[in-house]
MARMI-929505 format. One line per field, with one value per residue (C-alpha): residue in one letter; residue number from 1; x, y, z. Coordinates in Angstrom, 1 decimal, always signed. Last residue first. Example, Ala and Ser with C-alpha at 12.3 -4.5 7.8 and 13.67 -1.06 7.14 Angstrom:
REM residues 2
rest <- c(S / A)
nr <- c(2 / 1)
xx <- c(+13.7 / +12.3)
yy <- c(-1.1 / -4.5)
zz <- c(+7.1 / +7.8)
//
This chain:
REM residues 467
rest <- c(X / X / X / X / X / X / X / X / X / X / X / X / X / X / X / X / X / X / X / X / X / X / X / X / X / X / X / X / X / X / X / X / X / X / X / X / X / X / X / X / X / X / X / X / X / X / X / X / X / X / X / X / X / X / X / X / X / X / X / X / X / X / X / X / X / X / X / X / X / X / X / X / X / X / X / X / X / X / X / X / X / X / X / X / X / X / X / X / X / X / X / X / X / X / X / X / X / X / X / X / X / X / X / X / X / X / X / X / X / X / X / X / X / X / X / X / X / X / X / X / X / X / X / X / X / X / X / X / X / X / X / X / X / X / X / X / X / X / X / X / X / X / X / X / X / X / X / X / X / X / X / X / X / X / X / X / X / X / X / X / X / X / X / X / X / X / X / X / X / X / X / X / X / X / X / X / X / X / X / X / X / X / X / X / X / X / X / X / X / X / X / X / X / X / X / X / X / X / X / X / X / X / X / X / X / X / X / X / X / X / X / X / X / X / X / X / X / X / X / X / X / X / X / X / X / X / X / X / X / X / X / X / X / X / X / X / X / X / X / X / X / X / X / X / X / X / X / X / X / X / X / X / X / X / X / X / X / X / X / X / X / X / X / X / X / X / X / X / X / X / X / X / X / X / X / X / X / X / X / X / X / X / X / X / X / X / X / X / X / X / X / X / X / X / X / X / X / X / X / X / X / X / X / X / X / X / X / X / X / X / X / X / X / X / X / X / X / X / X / X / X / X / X / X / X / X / X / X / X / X / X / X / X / X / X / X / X / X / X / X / X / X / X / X / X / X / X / X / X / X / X / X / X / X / X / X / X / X / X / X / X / X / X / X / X / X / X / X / X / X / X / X / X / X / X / X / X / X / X / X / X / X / X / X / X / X / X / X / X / X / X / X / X / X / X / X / X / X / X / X / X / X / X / X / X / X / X / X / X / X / X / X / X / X / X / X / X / X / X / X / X / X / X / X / X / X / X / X / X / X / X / X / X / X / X / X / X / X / X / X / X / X / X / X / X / X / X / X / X / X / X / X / X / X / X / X / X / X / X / X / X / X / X / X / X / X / X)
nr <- c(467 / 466 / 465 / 464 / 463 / 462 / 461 / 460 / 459 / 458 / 457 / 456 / 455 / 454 / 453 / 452 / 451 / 450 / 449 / 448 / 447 / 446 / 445 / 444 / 443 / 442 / 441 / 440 / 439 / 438 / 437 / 436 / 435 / 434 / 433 / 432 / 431 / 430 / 429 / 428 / 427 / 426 / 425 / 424 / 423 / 422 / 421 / 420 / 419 / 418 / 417 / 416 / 415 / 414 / 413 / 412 / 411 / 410 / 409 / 408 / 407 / 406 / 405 / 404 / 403 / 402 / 401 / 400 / 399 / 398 / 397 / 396 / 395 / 394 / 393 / 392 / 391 / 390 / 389 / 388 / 387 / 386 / 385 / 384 / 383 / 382 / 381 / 380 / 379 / 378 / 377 / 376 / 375 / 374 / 373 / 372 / 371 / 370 / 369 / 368 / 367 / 366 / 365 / 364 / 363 / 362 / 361 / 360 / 359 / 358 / 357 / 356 / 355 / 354 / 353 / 352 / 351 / 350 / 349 / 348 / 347 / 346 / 345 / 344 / 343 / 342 / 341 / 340 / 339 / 338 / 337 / 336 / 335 / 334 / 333 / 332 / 331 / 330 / 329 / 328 / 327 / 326 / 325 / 324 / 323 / 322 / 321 / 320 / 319 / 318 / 317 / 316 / 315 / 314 / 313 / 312 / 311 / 310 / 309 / 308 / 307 / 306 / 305 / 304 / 303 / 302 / 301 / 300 / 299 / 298 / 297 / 296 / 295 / 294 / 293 / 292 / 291 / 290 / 289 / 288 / 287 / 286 / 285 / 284 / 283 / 282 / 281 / 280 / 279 / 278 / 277 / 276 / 275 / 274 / 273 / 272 / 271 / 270 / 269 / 268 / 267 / 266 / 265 / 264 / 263 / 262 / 261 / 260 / 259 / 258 / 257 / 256 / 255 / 254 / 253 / 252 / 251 / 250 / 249 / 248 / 247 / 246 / 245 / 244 / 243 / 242 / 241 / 240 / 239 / 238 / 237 / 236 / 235 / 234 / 233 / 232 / 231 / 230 / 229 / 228 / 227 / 226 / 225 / 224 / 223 / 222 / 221 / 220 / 219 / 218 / 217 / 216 / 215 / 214 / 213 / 212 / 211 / 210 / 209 / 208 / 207 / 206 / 205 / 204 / 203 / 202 / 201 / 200 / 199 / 198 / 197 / 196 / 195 / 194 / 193 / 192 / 191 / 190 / 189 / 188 / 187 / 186 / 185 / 184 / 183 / 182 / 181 / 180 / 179 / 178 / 177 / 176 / 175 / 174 / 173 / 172 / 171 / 170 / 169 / 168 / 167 / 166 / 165 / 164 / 163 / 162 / 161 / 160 / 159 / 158 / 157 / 156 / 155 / 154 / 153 / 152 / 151 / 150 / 149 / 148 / 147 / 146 / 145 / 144 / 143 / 142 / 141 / 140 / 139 / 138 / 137 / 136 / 135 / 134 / 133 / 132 / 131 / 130 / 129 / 128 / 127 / 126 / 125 / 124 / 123 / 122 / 121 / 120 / 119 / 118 / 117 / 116 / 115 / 114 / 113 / 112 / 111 / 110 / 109 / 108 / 107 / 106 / 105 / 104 / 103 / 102 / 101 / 100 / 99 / 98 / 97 / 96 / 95 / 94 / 93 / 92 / 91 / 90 / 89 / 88 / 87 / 86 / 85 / 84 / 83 / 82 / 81 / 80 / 79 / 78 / 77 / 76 / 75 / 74 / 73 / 72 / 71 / 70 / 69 / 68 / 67 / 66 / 65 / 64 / 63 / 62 / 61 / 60 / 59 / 58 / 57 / 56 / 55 / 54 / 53 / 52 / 51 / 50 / 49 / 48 / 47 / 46 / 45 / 44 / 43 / 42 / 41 / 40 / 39 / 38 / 37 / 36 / 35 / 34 / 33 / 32 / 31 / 30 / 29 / 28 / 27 / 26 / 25 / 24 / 23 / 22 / 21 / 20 / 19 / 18 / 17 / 16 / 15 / 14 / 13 / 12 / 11 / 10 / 9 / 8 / 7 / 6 / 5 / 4 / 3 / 2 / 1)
xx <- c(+48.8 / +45.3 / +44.6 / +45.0 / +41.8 / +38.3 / +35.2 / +32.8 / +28.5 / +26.8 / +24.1 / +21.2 / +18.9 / +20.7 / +23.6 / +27.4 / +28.5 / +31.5 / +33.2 / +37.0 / +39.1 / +41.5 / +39.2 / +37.5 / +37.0 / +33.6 / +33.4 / +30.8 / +28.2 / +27.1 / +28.7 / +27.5 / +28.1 / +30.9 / +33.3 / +36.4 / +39.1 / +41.6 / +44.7 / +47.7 / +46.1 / +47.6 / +45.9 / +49.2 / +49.2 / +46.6 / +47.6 / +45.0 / +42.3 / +39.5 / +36.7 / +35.4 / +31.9 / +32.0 / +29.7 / +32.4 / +33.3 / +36.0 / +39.5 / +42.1 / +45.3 / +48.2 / +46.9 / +43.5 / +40.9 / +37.8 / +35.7 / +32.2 / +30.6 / +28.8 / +31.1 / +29.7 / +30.9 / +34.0 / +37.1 / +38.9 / +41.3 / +41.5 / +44.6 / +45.8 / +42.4 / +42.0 / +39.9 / +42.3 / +43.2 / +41.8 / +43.8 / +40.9 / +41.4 / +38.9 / +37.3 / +36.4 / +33.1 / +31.8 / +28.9 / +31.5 / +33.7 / +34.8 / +38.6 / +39.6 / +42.9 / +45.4 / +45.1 / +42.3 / +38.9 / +36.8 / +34.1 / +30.5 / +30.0 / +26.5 / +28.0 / +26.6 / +28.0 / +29.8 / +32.2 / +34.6 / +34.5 / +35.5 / +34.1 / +35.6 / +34.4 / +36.1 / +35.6 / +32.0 / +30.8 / +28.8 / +31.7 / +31.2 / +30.6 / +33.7 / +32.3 / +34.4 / +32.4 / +32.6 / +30.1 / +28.4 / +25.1 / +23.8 / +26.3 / +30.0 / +30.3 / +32.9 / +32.5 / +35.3 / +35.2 / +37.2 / +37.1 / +33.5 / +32.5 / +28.9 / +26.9 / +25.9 / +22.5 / +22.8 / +20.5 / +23.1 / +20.4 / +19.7 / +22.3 / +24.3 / +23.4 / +24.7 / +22.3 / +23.7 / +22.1 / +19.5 / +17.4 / +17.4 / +18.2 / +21.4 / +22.1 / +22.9 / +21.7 / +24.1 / +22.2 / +23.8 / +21.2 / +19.9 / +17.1 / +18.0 / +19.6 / +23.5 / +22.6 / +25.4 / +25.8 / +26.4 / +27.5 / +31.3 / +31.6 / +28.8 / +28.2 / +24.6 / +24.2 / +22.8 / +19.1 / +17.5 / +14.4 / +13.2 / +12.6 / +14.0 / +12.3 / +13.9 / +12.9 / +13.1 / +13.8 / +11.6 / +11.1 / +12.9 / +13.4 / +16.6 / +18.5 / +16.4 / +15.5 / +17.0 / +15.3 / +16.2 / +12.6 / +12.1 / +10.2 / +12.8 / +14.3 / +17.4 / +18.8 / +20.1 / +20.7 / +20.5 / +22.0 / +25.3 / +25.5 / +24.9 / +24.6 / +22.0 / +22.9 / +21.0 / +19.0 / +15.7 / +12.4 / +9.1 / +7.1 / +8.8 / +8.2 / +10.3 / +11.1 / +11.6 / +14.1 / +14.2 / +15.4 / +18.8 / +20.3 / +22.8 / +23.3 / +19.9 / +17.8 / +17.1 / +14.8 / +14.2 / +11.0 / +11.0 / +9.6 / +13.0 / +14.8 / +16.5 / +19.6 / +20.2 / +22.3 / +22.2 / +24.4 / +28.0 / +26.8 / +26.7 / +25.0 / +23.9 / +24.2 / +21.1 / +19.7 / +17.7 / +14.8 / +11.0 / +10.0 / +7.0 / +5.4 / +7.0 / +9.4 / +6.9 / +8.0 / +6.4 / +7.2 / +8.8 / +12.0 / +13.5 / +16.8 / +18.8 / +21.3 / +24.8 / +25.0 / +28.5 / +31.2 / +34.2 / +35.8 / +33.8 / +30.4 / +27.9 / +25.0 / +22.2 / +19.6 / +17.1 / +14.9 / +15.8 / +18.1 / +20.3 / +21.8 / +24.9 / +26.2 / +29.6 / +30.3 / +33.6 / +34.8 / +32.7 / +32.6 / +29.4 / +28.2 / +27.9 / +24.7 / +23.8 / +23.4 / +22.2 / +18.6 / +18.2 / +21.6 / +24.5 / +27.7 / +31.2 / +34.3 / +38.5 / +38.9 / +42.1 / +44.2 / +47.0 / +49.1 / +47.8 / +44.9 / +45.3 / +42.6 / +41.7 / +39.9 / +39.1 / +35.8 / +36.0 / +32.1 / +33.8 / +31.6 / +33.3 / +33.4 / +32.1 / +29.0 / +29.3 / +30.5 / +34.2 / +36.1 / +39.9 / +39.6 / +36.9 / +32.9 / +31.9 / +32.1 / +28.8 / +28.4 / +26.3 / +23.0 / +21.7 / +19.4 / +17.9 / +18.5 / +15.9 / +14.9 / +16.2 / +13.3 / +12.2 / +9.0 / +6.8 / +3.5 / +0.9 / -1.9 / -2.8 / +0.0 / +3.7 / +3.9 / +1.6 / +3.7 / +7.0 / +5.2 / +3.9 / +7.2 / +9.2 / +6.3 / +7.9 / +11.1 / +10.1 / +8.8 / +10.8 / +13.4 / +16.3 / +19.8 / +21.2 / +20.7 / +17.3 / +16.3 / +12.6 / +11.7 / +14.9 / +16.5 / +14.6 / +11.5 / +11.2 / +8.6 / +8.1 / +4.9 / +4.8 / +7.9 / +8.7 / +9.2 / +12.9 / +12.2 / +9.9 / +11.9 / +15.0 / +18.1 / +21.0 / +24.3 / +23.9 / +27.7 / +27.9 / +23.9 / +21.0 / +19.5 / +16.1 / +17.2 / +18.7 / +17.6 / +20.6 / +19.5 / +18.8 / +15.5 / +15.2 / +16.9 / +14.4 / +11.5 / +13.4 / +13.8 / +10.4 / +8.8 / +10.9 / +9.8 / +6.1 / +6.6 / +8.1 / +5.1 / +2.8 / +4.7 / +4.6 / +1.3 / +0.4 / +2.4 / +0.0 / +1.4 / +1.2 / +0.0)
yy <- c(+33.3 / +34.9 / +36.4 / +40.2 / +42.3 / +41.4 / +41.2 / +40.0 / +40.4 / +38.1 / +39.0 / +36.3 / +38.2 / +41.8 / +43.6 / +42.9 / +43.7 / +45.7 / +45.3 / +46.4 / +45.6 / +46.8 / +48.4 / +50.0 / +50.6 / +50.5 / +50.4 / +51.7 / +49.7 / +49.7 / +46.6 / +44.1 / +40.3 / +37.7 / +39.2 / +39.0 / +41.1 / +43.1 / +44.8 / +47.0 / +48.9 / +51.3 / +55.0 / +57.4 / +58.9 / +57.0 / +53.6 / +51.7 / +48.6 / +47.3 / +45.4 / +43.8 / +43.0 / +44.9 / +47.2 / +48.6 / +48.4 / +50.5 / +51.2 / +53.9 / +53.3 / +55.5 / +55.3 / +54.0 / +56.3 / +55.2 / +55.2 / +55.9 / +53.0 / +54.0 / +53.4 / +52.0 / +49.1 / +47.5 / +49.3 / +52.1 / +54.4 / +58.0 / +60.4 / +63.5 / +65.2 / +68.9 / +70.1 / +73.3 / +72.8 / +69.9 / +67.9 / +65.0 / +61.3 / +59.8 / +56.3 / +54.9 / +53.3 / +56.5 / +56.3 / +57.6 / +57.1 / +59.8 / +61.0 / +64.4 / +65.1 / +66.8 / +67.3 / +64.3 / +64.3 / +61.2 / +62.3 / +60.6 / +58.4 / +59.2 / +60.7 / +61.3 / +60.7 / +63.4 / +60.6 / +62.2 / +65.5 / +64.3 / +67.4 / +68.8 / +72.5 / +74.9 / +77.6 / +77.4 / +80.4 / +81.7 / +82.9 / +81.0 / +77.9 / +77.7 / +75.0 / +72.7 / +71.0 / +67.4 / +67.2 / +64.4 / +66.1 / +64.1 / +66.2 / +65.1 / +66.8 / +68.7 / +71.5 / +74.2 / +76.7 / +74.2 / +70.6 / +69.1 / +66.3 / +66.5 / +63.4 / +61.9 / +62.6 / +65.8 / +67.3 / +69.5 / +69.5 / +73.2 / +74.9 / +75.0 / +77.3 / +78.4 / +79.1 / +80.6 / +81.5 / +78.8 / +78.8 / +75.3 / +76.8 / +76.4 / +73.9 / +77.1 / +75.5 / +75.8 / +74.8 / +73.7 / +73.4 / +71.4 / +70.7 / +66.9 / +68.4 / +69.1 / +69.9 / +71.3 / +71.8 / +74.7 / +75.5 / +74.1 / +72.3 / +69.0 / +67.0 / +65.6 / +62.6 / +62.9 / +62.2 / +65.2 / +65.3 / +68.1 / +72.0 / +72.3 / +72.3 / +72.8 / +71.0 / +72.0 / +70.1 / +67.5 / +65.0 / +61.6 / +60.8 / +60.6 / +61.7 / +64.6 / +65.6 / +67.8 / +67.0 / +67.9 / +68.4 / +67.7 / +63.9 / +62.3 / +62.8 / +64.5 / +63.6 / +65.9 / +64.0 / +65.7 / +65.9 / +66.5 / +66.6 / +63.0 / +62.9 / +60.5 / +58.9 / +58.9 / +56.9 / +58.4 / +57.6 / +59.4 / +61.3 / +60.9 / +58.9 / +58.4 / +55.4 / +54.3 / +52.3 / +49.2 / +46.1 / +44.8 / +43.4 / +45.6 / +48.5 / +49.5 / +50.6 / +53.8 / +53.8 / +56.4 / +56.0 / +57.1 / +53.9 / +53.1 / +53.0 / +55.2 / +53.6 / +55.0 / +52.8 / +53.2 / +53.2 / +54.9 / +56.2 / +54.1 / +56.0 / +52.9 / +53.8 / +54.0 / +51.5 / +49.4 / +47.9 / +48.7 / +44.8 / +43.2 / +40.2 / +36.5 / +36.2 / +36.2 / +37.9 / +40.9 / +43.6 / +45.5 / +47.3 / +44.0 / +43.7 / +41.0 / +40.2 / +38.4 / +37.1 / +35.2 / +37.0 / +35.4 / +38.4 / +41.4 / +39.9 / +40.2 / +43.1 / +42.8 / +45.7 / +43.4 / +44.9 / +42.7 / +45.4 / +44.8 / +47.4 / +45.8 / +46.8 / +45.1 / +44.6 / +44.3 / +47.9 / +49.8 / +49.0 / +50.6 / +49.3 / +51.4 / +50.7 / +48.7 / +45.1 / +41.6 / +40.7 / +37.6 / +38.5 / +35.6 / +35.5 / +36.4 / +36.1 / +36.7 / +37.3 / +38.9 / +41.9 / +41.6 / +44.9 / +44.7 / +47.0 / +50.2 / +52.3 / +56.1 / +55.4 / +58.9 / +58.9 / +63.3 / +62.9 / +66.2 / +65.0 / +61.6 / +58.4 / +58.5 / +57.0 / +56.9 / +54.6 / +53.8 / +52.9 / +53.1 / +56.0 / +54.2 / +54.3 / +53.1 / +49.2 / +47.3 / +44.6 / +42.3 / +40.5 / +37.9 / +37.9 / +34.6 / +33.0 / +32.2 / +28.7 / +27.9 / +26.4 / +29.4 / +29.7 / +31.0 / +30.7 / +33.1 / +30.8 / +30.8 / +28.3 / +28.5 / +29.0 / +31.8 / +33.4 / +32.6 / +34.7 / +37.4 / +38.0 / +37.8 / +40.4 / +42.9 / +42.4 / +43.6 / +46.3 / +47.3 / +47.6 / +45.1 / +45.8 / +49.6 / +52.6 / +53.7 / +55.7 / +54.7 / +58.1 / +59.9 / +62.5 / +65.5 / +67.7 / +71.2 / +72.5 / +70.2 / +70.1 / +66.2 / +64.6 / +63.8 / +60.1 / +58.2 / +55.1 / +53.4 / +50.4 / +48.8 / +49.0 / +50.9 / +50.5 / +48.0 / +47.0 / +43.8 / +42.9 / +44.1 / +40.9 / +40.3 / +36.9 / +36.2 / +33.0 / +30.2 / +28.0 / +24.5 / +24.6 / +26.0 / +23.6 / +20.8 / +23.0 / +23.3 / +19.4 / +18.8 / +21.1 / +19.7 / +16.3 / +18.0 / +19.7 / +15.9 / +14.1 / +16.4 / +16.2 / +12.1 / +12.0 / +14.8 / +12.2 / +9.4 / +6.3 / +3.1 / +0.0)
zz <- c(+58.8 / +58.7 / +55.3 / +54.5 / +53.3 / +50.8 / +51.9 / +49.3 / +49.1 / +46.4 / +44.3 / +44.2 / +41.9 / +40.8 / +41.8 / +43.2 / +46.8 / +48.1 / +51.5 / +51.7 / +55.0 / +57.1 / +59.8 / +57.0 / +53.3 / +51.9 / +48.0 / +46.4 / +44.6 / +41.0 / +40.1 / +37.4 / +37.8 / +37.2 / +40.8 / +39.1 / +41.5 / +40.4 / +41.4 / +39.8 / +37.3 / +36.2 / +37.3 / +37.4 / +40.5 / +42.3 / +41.1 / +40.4 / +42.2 / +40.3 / +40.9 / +38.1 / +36.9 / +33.8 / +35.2 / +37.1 / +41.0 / +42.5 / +45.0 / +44.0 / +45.4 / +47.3 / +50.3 / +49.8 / +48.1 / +47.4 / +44.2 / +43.6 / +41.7 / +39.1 / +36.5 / +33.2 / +32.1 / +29.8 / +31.8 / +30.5 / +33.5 / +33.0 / +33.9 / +34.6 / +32.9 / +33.2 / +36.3 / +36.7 / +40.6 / +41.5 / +38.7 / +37.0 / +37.5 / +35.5 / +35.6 / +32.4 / +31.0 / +29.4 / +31.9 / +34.1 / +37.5 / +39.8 / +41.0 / +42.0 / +42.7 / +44.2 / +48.1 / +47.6 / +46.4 / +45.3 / +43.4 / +43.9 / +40.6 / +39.0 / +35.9 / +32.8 / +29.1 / +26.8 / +25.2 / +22.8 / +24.4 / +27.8 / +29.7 / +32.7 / +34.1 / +36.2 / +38.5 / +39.2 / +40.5 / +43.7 / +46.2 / +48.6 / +46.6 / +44.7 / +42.6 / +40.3 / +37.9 / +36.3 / +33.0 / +31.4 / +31.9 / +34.5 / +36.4 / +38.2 / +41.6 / +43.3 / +46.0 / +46.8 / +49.7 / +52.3 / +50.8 / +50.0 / +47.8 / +46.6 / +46.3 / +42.2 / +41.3 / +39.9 / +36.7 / +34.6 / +32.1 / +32.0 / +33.5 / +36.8 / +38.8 / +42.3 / +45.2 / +48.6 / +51.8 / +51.8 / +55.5 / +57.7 / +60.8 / +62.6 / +59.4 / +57.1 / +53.3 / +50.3 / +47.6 / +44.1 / +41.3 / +38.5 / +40.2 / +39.9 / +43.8 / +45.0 / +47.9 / +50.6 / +54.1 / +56.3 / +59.9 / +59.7 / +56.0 / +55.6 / +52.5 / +51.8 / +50.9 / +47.1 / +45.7 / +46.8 / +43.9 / +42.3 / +43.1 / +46.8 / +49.9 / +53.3 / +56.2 / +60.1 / +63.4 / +62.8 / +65.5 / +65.1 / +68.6 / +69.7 / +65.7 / +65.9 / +63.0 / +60.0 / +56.6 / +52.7 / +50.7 / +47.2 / +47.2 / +46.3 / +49.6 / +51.2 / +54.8 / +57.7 / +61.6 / +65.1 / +68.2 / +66.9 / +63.3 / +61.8 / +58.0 / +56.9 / +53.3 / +50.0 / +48.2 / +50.2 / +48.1 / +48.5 / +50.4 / +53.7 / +56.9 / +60.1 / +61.7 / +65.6 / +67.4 / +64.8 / +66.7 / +64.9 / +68.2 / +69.6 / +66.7 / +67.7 / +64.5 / +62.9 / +59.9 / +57.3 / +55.0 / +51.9 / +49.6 / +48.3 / +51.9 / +54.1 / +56.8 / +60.2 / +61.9 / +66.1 / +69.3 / +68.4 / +65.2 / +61.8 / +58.5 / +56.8 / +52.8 / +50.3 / +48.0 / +50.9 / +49.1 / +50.0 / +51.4 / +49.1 / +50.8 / +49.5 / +52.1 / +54.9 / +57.7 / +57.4 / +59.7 / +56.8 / +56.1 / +57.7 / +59.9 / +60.2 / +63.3 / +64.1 / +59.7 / +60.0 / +57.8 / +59.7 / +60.7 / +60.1 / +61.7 / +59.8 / +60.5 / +57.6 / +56.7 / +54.5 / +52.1 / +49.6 / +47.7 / +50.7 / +53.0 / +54.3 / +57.9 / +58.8 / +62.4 / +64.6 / +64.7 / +62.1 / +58.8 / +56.8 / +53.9 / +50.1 / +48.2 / +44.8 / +47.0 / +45.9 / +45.1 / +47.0 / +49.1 / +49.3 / +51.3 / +50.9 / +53.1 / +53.4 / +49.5 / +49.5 / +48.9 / +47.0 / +48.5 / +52.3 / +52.4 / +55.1 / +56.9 / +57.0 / +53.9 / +51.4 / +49.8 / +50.1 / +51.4 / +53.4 / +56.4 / +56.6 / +55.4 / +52.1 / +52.8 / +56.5 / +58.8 / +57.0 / +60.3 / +61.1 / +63.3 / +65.2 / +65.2 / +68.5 / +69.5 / +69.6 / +72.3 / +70.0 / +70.8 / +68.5 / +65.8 / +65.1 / +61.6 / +59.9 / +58.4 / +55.0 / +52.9 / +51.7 / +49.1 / +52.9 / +52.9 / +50.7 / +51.0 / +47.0 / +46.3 / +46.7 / +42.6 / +43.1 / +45.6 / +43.7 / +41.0 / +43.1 / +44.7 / +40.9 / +39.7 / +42.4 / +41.9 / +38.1 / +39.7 / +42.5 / +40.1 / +39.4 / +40.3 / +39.6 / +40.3 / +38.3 / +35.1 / +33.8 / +34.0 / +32.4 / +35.1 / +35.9 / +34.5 / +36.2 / +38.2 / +41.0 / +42.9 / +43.1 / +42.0 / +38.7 / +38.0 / +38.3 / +40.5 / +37.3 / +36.5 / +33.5 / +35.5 / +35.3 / +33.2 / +30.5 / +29.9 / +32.5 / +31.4 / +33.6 / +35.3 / +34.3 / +32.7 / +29.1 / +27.7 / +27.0 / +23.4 / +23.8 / +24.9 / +21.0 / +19.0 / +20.5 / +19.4 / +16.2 / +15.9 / +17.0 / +14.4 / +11.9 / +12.5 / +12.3 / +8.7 / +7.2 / +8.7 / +6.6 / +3.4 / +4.0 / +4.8 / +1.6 / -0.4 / -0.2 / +1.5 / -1.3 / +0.0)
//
């Protein structure tokens, strides 16, 4: 018996179909995860805030890892796959917090963002010359903000909404902190993208939903939190009594670090999205209003304004030595501000590759150091903001660089972390990490912390190995 050719034509279509369906489950898919060279993340952090008159950075525009959003959808999938009653996808069981005799921030500590009031990114610690990999551990949606070293403790804001304390040594979790009371792993927790602030009984640490939360140093209980309109990625400065942030929602804040009552605000015209620098009685925004503020602290009134264009949108933090203020702009430029008297001094523009900056300038005697979208790191002269040096990797540079000795310490999007020569920015260190990296180095108490982004991110310390 003869098979009629449509049978055969039609048997012929389906192998094919197999094979390409085969083909296909073959092939590696791309994840969420922003690739080495794509900067920030896909989301919806950068929107215009309420009342403000001027547009700002990109909507869509975030720092790094995934955005609420997307982490968002990945909650109410594993939900759903967990089944309707919302119970916990984790396997692991927590961790309990434990109780830790704190020790106050040191003279080898990094417990601020840039460690210190200047924001100058400047480590009053040493690194042995090959520094190594003491510890790492795993974070569910790794970390895009700087930690804080102080004494024995490591503070990591997660992306996970998890405010960790390890200890420095051995890298053990002693206590975890939620942005939520939620336990359940599947509910929503606003992500930590700003630095701890450590004082000598409390971290202050702002999250992606504008609330500021200051928790005990001892066990990881939250002391009381305070409420904005909208996110804080930036640091809390501590000034006596009291503490000054910036929000996305326009206004820079002085409470009372005791009990969290306002002091006084100030608004601006945009989003605060630096830590703010601190001189004697002033301090310093550097706002997506396209403007630098100079604000007296005694009582929250602006005595100085300075300019600086249409576009120049900042989201990187002021560094601060004496009169002068250095930022890098949205803009793709690096200014110079004498800020007392009103002008910018100089300006730095890579001509060849005009792209923005969201690298907080390191600033030394000499130098002022800050990473680009261009992919490189520059090394600019203080005095005349021409270029000494730049430094190519194969991301963009977010992550604000820090100043050991005579090294430069940072994370590229090329998932490297790099260590050059101050003076003359050869490389003379690196570490492979294999994923994207928009946080800052923390350098203290002889050791460097820095985390990589995105869905199960991992953490490193880095220093000198026992003998």
């Amino acid at each position: 018996m003869r098979i009629p050719r449509f049978v055969w034509v039609a048997l012929g279509i389906a192998a094919a179909g197999v094979v390409l369906l085969a083909a296909k489950s073959f092939v590696p898919h791309s994840t969420s995860t922003p690739s080495a060279n794509s900067g920030a993340a896909e989301g919806g952090d950068w929107t215009l805030a309420a009342g403000s008159s001027k547009s700002s950075a990109k909507e869509g525009e975030s720092t790094g890892g995934r955005s609420p959003r997307e982490r968002k959808e990945s909650l109410a999938l594993a939900s759903t796959s967990s089944g309707s009653s919302g119970t916990e996808t984790s396997r692991t069981a927590p961790i309990p917090n434990a109780v830790v005799v704190p020790s106050p921030p040191g003279p080898e500590s990094w417990a601020t963002f840039r460690n210190g009031y200047g924001q100058l990114g400047i480590a009053t610690t040493t690194l042995p010359n090959d520094p190594q990999p003491l510890w790492h551990l795993k974070t569910s949606e790794g970390m895009v903000g700087c930690a804080g070293v102080v004494g024995g403790q490591v503070y990591l804001p997660c992306l996970n909404g998890q405010l960790l304390s390890v200890d420095r040594i051995t890298g053990k979790q002693q206590w975890s902190y939620r942005s939520i009371e939620s336990t359940n792993p599947n509910d929503f927790a606003p992500g930590f993208k700003a630095a701890p602030t450590v004082s000598v009984d409390t971290v202050y640490v702002g999250d992606e939903e504008g609330n500021l939360h200051a928790v005990d140093r001892r066990n990881g209980k939250l002391k009381w939190k305070f409420t904005t309109g909208n996110e804080i990625a930036g640091s809390v400065a501590l000034v006596g009594k009291n503490i000054i942030f910036g929000s996305h929602d326009s206004f820079l804040y002085c409470l009372k670090a005791s009990d969290h009552s306002v002091v006084w605000k100030f608004q601006t015209e945009n989003f605060v999205n630096c830590s703010t620098a601190i001189e004697g009685n002033y301090t310093f925004i550097a706002g997506c209003d396209t403007k630098v503020r100079v604000i007296d602290i005694r009582e929250g009134k602006q005595v100085y304004e300075v300019p600086l264009g249409e576009g120049a949108y900042l989201i990187a933090s002021p560094a601060v030595i004496g009169n002068m203020l250095y930022v890098g702009t949205h803009d793709g430029r690096v200014v110079g501000v004498d800020w007392k008297e009103q002008r910018v001094v100089w300006t730095f523009i890579d001509e060849a590759h005009p792209l923005e900056y969201r690298s907080s300038a390191a600033v030394t005697d000499k130098f002022v150091i800050l990473g680009g979208y261009d992919k490189k790191l520059h090394c600019l002269d203080r005095a005349t903001g021409k270029e000494v040096w730049n430094y190519q990797t194969r991301g963009h540079v977010e992550s604000s660089p820090a100043v050991v000795g005579e090294r430069v310490f940072f994370g590229s999007g090329d998932g490297n972390v790099y260590a050059v020569t101050l003076k003359e920015g050869k490389k003379v260190w690196q570490f492979r990490a294999g994923r994207s990296i928009t946080a800052s180095p923390a350098v203290g108490e002889k050791c460097l912390v820095i985390g990589t982004d995105g869905p199960d991110g991992t953490v490193y310390c880095f220093g000198a190995k026992s003998p």
